[in-house]
C-alpha positions in Angstrom: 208.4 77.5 -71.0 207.1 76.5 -67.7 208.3 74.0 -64.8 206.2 72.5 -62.3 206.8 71.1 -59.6 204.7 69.0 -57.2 204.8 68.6 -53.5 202.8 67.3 -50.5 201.7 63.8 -51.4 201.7 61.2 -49.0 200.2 58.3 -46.7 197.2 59.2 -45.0 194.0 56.9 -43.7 190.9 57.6 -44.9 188.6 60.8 -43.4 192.0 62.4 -43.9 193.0 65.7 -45.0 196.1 66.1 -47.7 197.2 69.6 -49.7 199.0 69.2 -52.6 200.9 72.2 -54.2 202.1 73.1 -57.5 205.3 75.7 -57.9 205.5 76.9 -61.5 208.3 78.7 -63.1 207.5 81.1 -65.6 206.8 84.7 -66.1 203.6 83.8 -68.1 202.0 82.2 -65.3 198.5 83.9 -64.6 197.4 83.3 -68.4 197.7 79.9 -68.2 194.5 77.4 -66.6 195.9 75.1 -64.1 194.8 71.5 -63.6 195.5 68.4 -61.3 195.0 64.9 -62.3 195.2 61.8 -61.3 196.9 58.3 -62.3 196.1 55.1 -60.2 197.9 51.9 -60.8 196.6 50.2 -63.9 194.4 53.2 -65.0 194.2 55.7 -67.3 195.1 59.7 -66.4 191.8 61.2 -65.3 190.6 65.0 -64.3 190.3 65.9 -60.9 189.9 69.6 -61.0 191.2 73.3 -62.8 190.7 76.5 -62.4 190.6 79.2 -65.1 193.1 81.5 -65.6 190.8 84.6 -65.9 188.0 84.7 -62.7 189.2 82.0 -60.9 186.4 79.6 -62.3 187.0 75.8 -61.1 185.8 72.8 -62.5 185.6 69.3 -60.9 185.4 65.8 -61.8 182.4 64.9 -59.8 184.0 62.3 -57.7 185.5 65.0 -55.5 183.0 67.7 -56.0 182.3 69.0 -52.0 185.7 67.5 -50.6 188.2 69.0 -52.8 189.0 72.6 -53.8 191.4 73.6 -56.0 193.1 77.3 -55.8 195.5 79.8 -57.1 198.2 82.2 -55.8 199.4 84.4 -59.2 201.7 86.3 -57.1 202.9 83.1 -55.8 202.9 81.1 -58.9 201.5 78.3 -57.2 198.1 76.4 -57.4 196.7 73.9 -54.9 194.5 71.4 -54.2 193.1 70.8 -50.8 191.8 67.2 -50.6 189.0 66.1 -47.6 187.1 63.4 -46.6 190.1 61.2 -48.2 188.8 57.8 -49.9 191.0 54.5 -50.7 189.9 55.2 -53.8 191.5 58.6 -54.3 194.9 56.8 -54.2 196.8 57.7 -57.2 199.6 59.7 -58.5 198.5 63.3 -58.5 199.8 65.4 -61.4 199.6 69.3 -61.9 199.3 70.4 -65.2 199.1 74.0 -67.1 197.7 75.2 -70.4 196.8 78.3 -72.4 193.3 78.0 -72.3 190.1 80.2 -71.2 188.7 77.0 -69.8 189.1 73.4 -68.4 192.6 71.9 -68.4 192.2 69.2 -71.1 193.8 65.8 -70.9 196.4 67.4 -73.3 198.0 70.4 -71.4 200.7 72.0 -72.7 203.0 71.3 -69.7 203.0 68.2 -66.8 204.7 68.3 -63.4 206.9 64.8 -62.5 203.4 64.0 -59.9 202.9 63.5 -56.3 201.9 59.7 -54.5 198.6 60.1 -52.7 197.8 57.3 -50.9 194.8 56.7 -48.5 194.8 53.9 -46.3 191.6 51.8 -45.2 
């Protein structure tokens, strides 16, 4: 079984700089890939990045691609996502998810954290 929980969301304007973190419980937590999505108002949940459990390879939605990076702390059993260059349209409720995978987090993880509001102001 494994807990996540979300923090760092908030109101920024746009050019801004947000972190979101992920704190997973667990003792499994290294073999699982780690994702965030996203969930703006009136729109389905979409990928914004993961990173494998084995390497450290990321993967990106290419929306984001060159202003976020996503990252990884095993002893910590945390993963991040450090969002730049902040866009109105990056508003959304940020989720963290986690799955036993050698890959990309699919749109069907295994666990789901409660989410964090992002939202970027004009």
């Amino acid at each position: 079984q494994v807990q996540l929980v979300e923090s760092g969301g908030g109101l920024v304007q746009a050019g801004g700089s947000v972190r979101l973190s992920c704190a997973a419980s667990g003792r499994s937590f290294s073999t699982y890939s780690m994702g965030w999505f996203r969930q703006a108002p009136g729109k389905e949940r979409e990928f914004v990045a993961s990173i494998a459990w084995t390497a450290g390879r990321t993967f990106y939605t290419d929306s984001v691609k060159g202003r976020f990076t996503i990252s990884r702390d095993n002893a910590e059993n945390t993963v991040s996502l450090q969002m730049n260059s902040l866009k109105p349209e990056d508003t959304a409720v940020y989720y963290c998810a986690a799955q036993r995978c050698v890959g990309v987090v699919s749109t069907n993880p295994d666990y789901w954290g409660q989410g964090t509001q992002v939202t970027v102001s004009s």
